[in-house]
Phi, psi and omega in degrees: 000313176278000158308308208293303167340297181303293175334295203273015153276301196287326184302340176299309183324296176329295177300331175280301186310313184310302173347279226285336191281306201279000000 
């Protein structure tokens, strides 16, 4: 379950970063 976790945070980071980028 916090594998799952991690995941779905970096993918939010990510998906924020992309965001912050365009």
């Amino acid at each position: 379950m916090r594998s799952r976790l991690s995941v779905v945070a970096a993918r939010s980071a990510s998906l924020r970063r992309g965001f912050v980028t365009q």
